[in-house]
N, C-alpha and C positions, 0 to 999 in steps of 0.2 A: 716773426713779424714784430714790428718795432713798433711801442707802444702809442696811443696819441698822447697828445700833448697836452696837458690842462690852461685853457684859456681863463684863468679869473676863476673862481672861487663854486660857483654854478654850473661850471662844467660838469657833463655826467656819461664821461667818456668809460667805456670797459677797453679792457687790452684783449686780443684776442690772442688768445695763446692753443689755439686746435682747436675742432671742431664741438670737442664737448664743452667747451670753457663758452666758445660761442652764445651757445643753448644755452646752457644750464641760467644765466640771467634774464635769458628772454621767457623762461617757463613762468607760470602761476609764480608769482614773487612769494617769497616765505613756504614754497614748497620744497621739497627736494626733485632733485633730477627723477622722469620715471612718472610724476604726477600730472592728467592731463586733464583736460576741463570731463566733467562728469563722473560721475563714481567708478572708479577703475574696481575690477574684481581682488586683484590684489596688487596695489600699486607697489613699486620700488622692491618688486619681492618676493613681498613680506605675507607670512601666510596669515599673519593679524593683522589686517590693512589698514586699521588706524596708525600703525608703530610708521606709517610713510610720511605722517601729517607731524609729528613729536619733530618738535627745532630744539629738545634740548640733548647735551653733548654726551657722547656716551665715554668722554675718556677728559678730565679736566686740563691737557693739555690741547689749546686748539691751536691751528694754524688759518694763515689767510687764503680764502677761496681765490681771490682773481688780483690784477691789478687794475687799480680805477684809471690813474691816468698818473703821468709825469709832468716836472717843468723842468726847464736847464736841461746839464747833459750827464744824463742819466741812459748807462749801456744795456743790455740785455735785461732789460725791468723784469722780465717772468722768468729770469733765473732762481731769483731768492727764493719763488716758490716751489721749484724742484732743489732745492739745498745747494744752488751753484752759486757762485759770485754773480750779483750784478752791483755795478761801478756807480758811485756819484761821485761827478767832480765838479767843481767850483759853487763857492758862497750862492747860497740859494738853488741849486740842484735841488729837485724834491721828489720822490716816490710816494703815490698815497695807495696804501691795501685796504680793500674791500674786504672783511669777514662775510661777507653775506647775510650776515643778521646783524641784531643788537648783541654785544657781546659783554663781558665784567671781566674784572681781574687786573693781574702783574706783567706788563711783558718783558720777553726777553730779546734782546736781538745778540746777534754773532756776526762777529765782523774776523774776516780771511787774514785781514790786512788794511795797513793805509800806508801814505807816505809821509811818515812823520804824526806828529800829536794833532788831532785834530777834533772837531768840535761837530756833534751830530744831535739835532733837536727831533721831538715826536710832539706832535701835537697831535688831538682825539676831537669826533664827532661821531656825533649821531646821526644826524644831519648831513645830506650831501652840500643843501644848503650852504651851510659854515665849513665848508672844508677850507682850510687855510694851514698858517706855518702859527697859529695862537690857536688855542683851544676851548672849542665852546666853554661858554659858563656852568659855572656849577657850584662857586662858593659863596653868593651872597653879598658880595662885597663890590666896591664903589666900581670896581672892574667889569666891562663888560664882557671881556674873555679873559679864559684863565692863563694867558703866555702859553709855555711851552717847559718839554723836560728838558735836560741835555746831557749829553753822555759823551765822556770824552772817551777818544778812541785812541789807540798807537798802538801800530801792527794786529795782531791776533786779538781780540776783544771780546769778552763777555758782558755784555751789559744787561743789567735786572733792574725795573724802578724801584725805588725804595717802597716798603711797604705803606707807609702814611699816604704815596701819592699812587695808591691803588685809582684803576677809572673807574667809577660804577657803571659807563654806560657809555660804548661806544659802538659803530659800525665802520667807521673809518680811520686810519692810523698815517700820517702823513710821519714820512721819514727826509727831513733835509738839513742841507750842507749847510752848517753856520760859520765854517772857515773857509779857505778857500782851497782846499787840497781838495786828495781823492780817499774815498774809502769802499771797498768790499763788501758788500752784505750777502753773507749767504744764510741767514738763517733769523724768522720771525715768529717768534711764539705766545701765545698769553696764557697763563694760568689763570681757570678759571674758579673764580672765588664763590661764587650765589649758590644759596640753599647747600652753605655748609655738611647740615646732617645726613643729606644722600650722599651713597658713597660710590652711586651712579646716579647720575642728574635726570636720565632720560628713563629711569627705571618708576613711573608714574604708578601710584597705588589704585589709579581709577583711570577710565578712556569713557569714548564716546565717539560714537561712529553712526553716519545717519546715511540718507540719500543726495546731500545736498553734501559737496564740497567744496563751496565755500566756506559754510557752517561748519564743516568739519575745521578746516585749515584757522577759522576763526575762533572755534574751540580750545585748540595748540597752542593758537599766538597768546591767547589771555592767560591762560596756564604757564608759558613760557614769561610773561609780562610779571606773572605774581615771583614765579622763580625767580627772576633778576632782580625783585624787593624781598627777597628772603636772604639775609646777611647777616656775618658774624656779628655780633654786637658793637666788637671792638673797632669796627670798621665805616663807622657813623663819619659824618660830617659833623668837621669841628666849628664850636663858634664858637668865637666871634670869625670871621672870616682872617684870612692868612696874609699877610702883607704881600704875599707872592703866589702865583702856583696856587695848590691847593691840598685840602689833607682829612684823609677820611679814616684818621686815627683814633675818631671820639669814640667813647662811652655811653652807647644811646641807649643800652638798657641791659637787663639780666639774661643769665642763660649763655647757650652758644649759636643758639637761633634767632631770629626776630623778624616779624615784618618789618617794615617798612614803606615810606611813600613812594618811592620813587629811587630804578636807579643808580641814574647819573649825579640826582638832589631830588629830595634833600636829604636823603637816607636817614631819613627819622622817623619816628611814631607817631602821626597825626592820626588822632581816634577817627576823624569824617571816614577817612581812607579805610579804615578796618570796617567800616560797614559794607563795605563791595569786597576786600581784602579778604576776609576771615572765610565766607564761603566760597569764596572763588580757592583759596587754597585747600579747605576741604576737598569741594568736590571735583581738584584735580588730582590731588596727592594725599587727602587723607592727613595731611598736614595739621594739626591741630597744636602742636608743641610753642610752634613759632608766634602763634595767637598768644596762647597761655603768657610768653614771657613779654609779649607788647601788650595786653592790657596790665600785669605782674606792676610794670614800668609804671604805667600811665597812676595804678591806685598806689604806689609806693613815691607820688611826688603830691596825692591827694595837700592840701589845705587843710587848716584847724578847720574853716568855715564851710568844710566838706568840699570845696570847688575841686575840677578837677582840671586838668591840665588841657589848654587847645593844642600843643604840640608837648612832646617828651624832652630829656635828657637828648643832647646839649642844648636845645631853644628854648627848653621853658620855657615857653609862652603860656598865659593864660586869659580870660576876659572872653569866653564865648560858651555861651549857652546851648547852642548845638550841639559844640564838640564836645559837652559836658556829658550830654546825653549819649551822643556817640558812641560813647565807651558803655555805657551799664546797657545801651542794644545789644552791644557786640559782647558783654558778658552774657547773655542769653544764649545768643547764638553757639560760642563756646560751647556752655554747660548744654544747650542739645545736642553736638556734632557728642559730646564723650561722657557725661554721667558724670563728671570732677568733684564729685560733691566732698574732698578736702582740698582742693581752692579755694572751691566756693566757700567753706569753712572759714578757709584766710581772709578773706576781703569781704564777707557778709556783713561787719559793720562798717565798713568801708561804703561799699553799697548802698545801707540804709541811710547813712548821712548825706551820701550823692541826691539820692530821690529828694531828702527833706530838704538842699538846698536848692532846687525846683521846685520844688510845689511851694517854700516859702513865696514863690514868684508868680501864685496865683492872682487874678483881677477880681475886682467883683463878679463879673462875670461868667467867671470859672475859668478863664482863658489864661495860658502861661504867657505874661509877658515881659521879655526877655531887657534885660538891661548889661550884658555881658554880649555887643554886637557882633563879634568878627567870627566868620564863618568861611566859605570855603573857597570862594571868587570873588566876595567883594564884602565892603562891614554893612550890616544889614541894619536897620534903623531899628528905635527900641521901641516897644510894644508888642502887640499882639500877633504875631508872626505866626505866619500855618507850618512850616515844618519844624518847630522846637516846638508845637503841639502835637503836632502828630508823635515828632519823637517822644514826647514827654509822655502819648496816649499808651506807646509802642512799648515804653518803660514801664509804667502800671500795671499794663497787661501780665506781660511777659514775668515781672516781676510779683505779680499774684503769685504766679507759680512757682518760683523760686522761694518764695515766702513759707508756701506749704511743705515743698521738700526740705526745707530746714524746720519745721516742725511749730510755724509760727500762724497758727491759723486765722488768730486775731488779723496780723498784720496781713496774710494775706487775702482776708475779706476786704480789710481797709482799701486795700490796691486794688481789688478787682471792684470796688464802688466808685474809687476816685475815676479810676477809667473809663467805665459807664458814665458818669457824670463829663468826665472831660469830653466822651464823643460827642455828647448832647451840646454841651456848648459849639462844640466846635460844628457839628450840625447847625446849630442855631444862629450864630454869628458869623461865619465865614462860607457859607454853602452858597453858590450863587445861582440858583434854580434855573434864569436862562439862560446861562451857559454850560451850565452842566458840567461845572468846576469848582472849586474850593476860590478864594480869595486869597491872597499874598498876607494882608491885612484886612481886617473887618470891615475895612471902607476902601479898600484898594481896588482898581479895576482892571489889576493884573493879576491874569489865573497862573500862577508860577509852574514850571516845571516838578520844579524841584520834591514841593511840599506836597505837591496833585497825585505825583507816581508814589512815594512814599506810602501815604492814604490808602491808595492801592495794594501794594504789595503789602503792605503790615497790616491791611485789613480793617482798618476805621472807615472806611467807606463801604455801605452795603451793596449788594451786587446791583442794584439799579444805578444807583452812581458811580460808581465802579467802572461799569460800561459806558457812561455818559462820560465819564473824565477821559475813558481810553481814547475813548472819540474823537473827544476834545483835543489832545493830544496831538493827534494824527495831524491836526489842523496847524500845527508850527513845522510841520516839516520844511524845508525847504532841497534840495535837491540832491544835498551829499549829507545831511547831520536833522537829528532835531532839535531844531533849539530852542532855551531857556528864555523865556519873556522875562524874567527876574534878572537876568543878567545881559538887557541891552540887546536880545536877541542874538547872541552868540550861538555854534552851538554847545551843548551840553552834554558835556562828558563825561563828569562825576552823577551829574543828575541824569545822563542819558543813562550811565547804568542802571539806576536807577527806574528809570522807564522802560526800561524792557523788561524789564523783572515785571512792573506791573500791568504791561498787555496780557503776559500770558496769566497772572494772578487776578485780572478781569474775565479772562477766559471766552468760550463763544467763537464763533467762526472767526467773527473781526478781531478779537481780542488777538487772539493766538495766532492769523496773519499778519498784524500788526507787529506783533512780536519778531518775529522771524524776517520779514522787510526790513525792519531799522535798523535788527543785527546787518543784512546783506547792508544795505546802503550805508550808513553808517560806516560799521566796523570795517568792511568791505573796502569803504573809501579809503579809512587810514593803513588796511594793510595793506594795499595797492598801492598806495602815493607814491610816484617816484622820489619824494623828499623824503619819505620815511625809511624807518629801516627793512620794511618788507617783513618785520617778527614780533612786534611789539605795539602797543597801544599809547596814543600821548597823555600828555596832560591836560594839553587841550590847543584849540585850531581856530581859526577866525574860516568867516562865511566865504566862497568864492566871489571875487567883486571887491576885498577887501585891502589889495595888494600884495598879501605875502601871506602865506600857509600861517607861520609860527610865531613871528611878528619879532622874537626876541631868539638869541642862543641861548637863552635861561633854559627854556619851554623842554619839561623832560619829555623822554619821545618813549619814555618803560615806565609807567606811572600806575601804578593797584587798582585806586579808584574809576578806571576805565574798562574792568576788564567785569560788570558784570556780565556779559555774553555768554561766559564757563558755566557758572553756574545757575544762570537760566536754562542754559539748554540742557545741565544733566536734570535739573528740578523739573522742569517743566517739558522740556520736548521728550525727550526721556522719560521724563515722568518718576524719578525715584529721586526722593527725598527723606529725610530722614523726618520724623513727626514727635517720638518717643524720648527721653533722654538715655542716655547710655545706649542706644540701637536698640533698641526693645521694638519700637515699630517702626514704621516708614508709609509713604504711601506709595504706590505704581500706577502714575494716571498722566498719562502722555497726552501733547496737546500737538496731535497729530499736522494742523496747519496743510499748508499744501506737499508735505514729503511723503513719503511711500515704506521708508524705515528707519529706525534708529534703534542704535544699541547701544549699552554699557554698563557700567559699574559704579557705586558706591561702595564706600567700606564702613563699616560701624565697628563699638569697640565690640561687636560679637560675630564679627566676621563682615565677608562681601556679599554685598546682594547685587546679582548680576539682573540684567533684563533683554529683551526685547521686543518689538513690532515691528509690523508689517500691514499696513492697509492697504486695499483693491478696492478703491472706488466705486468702478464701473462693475464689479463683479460684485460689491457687495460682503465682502467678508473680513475678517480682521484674525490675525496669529499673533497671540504673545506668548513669551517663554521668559520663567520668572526661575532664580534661584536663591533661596536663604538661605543662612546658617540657623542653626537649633538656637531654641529660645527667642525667635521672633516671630512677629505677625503683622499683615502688610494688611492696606487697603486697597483693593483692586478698581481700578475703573475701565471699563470696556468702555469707546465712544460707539453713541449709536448709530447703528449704518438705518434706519426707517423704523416704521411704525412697530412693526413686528419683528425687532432684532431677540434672536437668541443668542444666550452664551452657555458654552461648556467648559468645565473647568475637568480636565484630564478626562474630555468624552463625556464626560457627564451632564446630561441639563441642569443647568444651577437658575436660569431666566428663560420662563418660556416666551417672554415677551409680553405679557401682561402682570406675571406675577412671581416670585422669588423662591424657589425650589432648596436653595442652602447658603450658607453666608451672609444671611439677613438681607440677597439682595434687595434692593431699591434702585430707583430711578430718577434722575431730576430733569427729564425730558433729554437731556445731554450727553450723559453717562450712564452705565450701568455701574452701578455700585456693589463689591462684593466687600463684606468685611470680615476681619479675623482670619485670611485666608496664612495658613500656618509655614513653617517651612518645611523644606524639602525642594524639587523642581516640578515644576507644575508649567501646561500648556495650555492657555488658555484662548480658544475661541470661536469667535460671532460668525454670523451672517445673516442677514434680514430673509 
């Protein structure tokens, strides 16, 4: 069957090439062939039915899934993808291949033959959006697409792009005639570059498998989305922008790993992004390496003046109090996921100067007020701002602790009083009691997204407001995103991860539905969107009504800071999280919402601690089954099914329902609480 045609650049034509080619694009988009709406027992397979949900490649040479469409005259299009010839002749012929997903890397094409020297360009998208013979943006520069490659062909050909002009992020590969001959393609390949130190990409150190499959598939995509910003170093985006083309040749920081923002761009170290980055690659891979050498980066560009860097090595940018913060969260976060404490050794004065050129930014008032404005979507005005408080509160805290594991008791009393002190201000001056929100500013009458969920999940807000802010929250949805009142009503992406983290860290029926809706809705939307790539999460999206999804071909569509989703739902639906440094403890307290089961894994530096549930509602009873490695101790939490729930821990009553038999259980109307529960595997459970 002869391919259609591409009319104009929005065209979203597939080639049909048999009946499974058919299919396979019309199934759940970002699934594989095999996955169908509802929890299959063992989809595509596989006897561990999450490996059907995993988009990442198990062999770093990939090929193109379909053809999207053609223009000009172009012969047997779905040959190239069984290794045959198919023909483009004359200037402007074009083939464009569908990978199926967001993909990285080098390609190669094989040409059979042509007639004479001739001239064959590739251009790259993410976007079906911007398909065309120029390739979406991605360097920065006064260009608003980046041209095209070109590979000259004559007779049998091998062509490889050069390394520099590696894509970080495409879904689409337009292959057309820039002379006017004819040329042969029988063969399309990319090497696939992301998350260099697997030496199998789809070989995940942690899963997660529930009752809902979309949650699952949206689990994948964000896990898959942090993969695609985990890249060799050397492989950054260069600045200043390139006079041509583009070139992801820089030097963005140490090591052979690195996070990253984003990517297609900027494939650089912006601290905002490691705050959703850092546990999302945790808790899908156990990943903790690539952290290490992107905040490594970030303290080895530090300031005399202790400042630390708004973006890394090549943009050096600096001037933001946020992202100053940023980074000394995400060193916390670090030093929980692994115990590092000779890092932490390394950049412990490094650290201490970070905090003191913050707090020098104290008000009368107690309040941090920022004069270093640029932030993460737009420059934020100077003053008393609620999320470089919160962060600043998020800092003291955290950083109490850190103070003590280095053996500094003084200072870490200093840090857990300035923190106490900072809540109270920020209680004081910013709490806005009838709305049941935080304030932007101490006079402002925008309750921001951004600074509100923060509160939340970091824990400055007590659980009465906590639940009034999730609330509140709920109250900016609009039909596909929630969005940011701080940024114009957009929605919010970086900060939406953000908010989902703090539905289920408010917890409670609403909290934890909440949660779980804006992930579907939400993340739902963008993995569905026919413009997206159907495997990754963007940077970010304008409201419906607004004329166009993207608005720009800038707009990365595999972006970090998008993907809290992952590690919400291993932390929180799942319920295991790590609590201890170096995996000493963790907690196990699932925020069951309206699913029926979930399962998975964590890994600590002292092994994996697996889990699961199951809850029956209407029958009243609840099964979990926990596994640890030796040398840990978890916190259990039963939800309770009524008045008089019991729990057993391997048969045994540990809660008769009024009172705690072993584990010190307790109760907080919501939970059963068991603590100190040891390793080993253990079955734990209820029913009223």
């Amino acid at each position: 069957m002869q391919a259609r045609v591409l009319k104009g650049r929005r065209n979203r034509a597939v080639v049909a090439l048999g009946a499974a080619a058919v299919a396979a694009p019309l199934l759940l988009a970002g699934a594989p062939a095999g996955i169908a709406a509802g929890p299959p027992a063992k989809p595509g397979g596989h006897s561990r039915p999450w490996e059907a949900y995993n988009l990442s490649p198990t062999s770093r040479t990939l090929a193109p899934a379909t053809v999207y469409g053609t223009a000009g005259e172009v012969t047997d299009p779905g040959a190239v993808l069984r290794g045959r010839p198919t023909r483009l002749s004359g200037a402007g012929a074009r083939l464009t291949l569908d990978f199926g997903k967001d993909v990285t890397g080098l390609v190669t094409l094989r040409f059979a033959g042509s007639d004479g020297p001739q001239r064959v360009g590739l251009a790259f998208s993410e976007s079906s959006e911007y398909i065309a013979t120029t390739t979406d943006a991605s360097t920065g520069g006064p260009r608003s697409r980046d041209g095209a490659l070109y590979a000259d062909v004559d007779g049998r050909t091998t062509y490889t792009t050069p390394a520099k002009h590696l894509r970080g992020g495409f879904r689409y590969l337009t292959i057309f005639m820039e002379s006017a001959g004819r040329v042969d393609l029988t063969g399309v390949s990319v090497h696939f570059t992301a998350a260099p130190a697997m030496k199998n990409p789809a070989a995940y150190a942690n899963y997660f498998y529930s009752s809902d499959t979309l949650l699952n598939r949206i689990w994948y995509a964000g896990a898959y989305t942090v993969q695609l910003n985990t890249i060799d170093p050397r492989t950054g985006r260069i600045w200043e922008a390139p006079a041509e083309a583009w070139d992801n040749s820089g030097l963005v920081g140490v090591g052979d790993t690195i996070l990253v923002d984003g990517a297609k761009r900027d494939r650089t170290v912006w601290p905002g992004d490691l705050g959703i980055e850092v546990p999302a690659a945790y808790a899908a891979f156990n990943d903790t390496v690539s952290a290490r050498n992107a905040l490594t980066t970030i303290y080895q560009h530090q300031r005399d003046t202790g400042e630390l860097p708004y973006a890394g090595p090549m943009l050096n940018k600096y001037g933001s109090d946020t992202y100053h913060l940023w980074t000394l969260a995400a060193t916390w976060d670090y030093y929980l996921y692994t115990g590092d404490r000779r890092w932490l050794d390394g950049v412990w004065e490094d650290y201490r100067q970070a905090v003191d050129f913050s707090t020098a930014k104290l008000s009368e008032r107690g309040l941090l007020s920022i004069t270093g404005t640029s932030d993460s979507v737009r420059i934020l005005a100077k003053g008393e701002n609620l999320i470089a408080n919160v962060l600043l509160w998020r800092v003291l805290d955290t950083g109490s602790r850190l103070a003590q594991t280095m053996g500094d008791t003084t200072l870490a009393r200093s840090y857990a009083d300035r923190a106490a002190a900072l809540r109270t201000a920020v209680n004081t001056h910013m709490w806005d009691e009838t709305a049941g929100a935080y304030r932007f500013y101490p006079d402002s009458a925008i309750h921001p997204q951004d600074g509100n969920s923060l509160a939340v999940w970091y824990g400055l807000a007590d659980q009465n407001r906590a639940r009034r802010i999730s609330k509140d929250l709920t109250g900016n949805w609009n039909e596909v995103a929630a969005t940011a009142p701080e940024n114009k009503g957009n929605p919010g992406v970086f900060s939406g991860s953000m908010e989902v983290n703090a539905h289920f860290a408010a917890g409670g029926t609403a909290g934890d539905q909440a949660g779980v809706d804006i992930i579907r809705r939400q993340w739902g939307y963008m993995l569905d969107h026919p413009n997206g790539t159907r495997s990754t999460f963007w940077e970010s999206f304008r409201n419906p009504g607004d004329g166009c999804v993207f608005c720009s071909s800038y707009v990365s569509l595999a972006h970090a800071w998008a993907t809290g989703p992952t590690p919400a739902l291993t932390f929180y639906v799942l319920g295991l999280r790590p609590t201890g440094t170096g995996g000493r403890t963790y907690d196990f307290v699932p925020h069951t919402a309206d699913l029926t089961f979930a399962e998975g894994r964590i890994t600590t530096t002292r092994g994996p601690v697996e889990a699961s549930w199951r809850i029956d509602r209407a029958r009243g009873t609840y099964t979990a089954r926990l596994t640890a490695p030796r040398g840990t101790g978890g916190r259990v939490g039963v939800p309770v099914l009524g008045a008089r729930t019991k729990v057993f821990v391997d048969g045994r009553l540990v809660w008769d329902g009024t009172r705690g038999k072993a584990y010190h259980a307790h109760t907080d109307g919501e939970y059963v609480y068991l603590e100190g529960v040891p390793s080993g595997r253990h079955t734990i459970t209820a029913r009223r």
